[in-house]
C-alpha positions in Angstrom: -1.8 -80.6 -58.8 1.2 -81.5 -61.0 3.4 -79.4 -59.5 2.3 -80.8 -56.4 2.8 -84.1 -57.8 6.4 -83.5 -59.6 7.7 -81.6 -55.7 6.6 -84.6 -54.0 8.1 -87.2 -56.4 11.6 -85.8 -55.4 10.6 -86.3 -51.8 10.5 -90.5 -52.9 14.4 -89.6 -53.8 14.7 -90.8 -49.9 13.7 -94.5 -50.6 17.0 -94.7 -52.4 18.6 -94.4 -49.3 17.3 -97.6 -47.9 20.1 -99.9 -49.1 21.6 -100.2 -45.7 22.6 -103.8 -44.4 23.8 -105.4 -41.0 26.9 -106.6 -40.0 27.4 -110.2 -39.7 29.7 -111.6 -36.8 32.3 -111.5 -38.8 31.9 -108.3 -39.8 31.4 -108.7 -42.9 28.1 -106.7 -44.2 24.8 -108.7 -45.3 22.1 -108.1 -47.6 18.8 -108.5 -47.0 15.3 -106.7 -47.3 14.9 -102.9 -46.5 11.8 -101.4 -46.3 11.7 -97.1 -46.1 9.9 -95.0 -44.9 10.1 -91.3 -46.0 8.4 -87.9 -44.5 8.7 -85.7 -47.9 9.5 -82.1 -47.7 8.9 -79.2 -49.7 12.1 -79.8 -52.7 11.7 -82.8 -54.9 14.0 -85.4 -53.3 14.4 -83.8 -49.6 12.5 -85.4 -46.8 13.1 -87.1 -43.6 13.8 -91.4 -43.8 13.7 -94.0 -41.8 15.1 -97.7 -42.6 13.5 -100.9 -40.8 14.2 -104.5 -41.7 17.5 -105.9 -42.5 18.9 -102.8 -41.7 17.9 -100.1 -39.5 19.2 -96.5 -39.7 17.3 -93.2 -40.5 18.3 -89.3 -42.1 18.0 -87.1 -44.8 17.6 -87.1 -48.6 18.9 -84.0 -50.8 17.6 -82.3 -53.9 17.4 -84.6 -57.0 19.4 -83.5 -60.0 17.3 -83.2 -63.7 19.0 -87.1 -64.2 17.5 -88.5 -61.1 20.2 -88.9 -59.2 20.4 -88.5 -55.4 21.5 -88.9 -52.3 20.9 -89.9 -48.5 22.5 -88.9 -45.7 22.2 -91.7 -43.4 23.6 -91.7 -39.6 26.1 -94.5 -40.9 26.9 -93.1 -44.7 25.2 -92.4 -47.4 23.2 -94.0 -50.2 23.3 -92.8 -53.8 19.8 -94.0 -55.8 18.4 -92.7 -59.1 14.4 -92.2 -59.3 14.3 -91.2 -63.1 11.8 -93.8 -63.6 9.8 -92.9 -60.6 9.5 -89.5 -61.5 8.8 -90.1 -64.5 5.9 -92.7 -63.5 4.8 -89.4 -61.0 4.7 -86.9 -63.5 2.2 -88.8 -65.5 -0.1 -90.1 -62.9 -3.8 -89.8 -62.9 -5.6 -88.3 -60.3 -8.8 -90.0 -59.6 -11.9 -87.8 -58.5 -12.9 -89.7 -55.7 -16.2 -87.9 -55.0 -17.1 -84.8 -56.9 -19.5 -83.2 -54.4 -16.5 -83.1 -52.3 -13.8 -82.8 -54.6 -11.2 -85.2 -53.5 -9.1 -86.7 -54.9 -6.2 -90.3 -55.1 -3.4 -90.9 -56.5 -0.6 -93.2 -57.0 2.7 -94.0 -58.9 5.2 -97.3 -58.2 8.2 -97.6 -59.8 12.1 -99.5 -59.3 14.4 -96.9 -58.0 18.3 -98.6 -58.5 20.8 -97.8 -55.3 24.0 -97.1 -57.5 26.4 -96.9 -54.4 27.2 -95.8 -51.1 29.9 -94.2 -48.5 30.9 -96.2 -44.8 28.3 -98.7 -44.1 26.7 -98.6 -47.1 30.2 -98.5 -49.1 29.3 -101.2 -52.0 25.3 -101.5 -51.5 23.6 -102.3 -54.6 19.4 -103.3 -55.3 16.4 -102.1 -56.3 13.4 -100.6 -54.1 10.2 -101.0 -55.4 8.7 -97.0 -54.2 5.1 -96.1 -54.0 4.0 -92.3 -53.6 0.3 -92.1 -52.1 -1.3 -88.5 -52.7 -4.6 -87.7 -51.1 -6.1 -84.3 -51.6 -9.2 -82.2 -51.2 -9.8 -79.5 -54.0 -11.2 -76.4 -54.4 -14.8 -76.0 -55.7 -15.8 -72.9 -57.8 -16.9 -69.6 -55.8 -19.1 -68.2 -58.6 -20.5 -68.4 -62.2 -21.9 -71.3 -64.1 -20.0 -73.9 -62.1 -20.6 -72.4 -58.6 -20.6 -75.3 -56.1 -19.1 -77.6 -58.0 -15.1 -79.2 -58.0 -12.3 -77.1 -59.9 -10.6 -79.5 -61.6 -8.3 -77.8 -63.6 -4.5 -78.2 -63.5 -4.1 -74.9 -62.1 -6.3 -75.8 -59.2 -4.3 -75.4 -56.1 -5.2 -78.1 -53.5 -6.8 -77.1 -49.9 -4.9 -79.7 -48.4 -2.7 -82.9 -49.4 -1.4 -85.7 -47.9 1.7 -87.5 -49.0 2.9 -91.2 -48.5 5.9 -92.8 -49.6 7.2 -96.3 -48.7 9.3 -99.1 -50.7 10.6 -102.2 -50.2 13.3 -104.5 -51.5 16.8 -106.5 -51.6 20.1 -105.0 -51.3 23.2 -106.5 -51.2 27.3 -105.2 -50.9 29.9 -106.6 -53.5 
């Protein structure tokens, strides 16, 4: 389940992304709040996002490098963004057995993920997201032995099936 959990905190490298902003009449860009919206995939920091709020624009997030570091590709530029602390927050999280004769499971990490800079329209952005990753999973129970019947548990447990969620929110400006 950790390396389920450590693939999937990558896939949050796509909030970063969100620190897109709309032009005001005079062109000018404006800040505002972002909210994203991110479809992981199967590399830590890859995934499909979406941007609503103050700005709206959607894409694609890369591969995260050991640092944190990232980037999104969005339709209008990119975003650089840095979720060090959110993986970090991710590797550590608790899974919480949510019933044991079915052997599911919750879990969740929130951290700030920093938007360190950005190309074309996003050329300046700075803020903070606050990202939440949501995991939901079903285990698998033992087959045999003492424990037949009963939820495996143990780290090397490979989940039956998973869901992910990961959304943020926050302020970005340019300048």
């Amino acid at each position: 389940m950790k390396t389920l959990a450590a693939a999937l905190v990558g896939l949050v490298a796509i909030a970063g992304l969100l620190g897109v902003s709309v032009a005001r009449a005079t062109g000018t860009p404006a800040g505002g709040t972002v909210r994203i919206f991110v479809v992981p995939g199967q590399v830590q920091g890859a995934g499909k996002v979406v941007l609503a709020g103050a700005v709206g624009d959607y894409g694609t997030s890369h591969k995260v490098n050991k640092s944190g570091a990232g980037v999104m590709t969005l339709s209008k530029g990119t975003i650089d963004f840095n979720l060090a602390s959110l993986i970090k927050k991710s590797n550590s999280m608790r899974f919480v057995l949510s019933d044991k004769k079915t052997c599911s499971y919750v879990g969740s990490a929130t951290a700030p993920v920093p938007l360190t800079g950005g190309t074309g329209a996003y050329q300046g952005i700075s803020g903070t997201l606050t990202i939440t990753e949501t995991f939901a999973g079903y285990g698998p129970l033992y087959t045999s032995g003492a424990h037949k019947g009963q939820c495996n548990g143990s780290p090397s447990a490979q989940p039956l099936g998973f869901y992910v969620s990961v959304q943020g929110v926050g302020p970005v400006k340019y300048g």
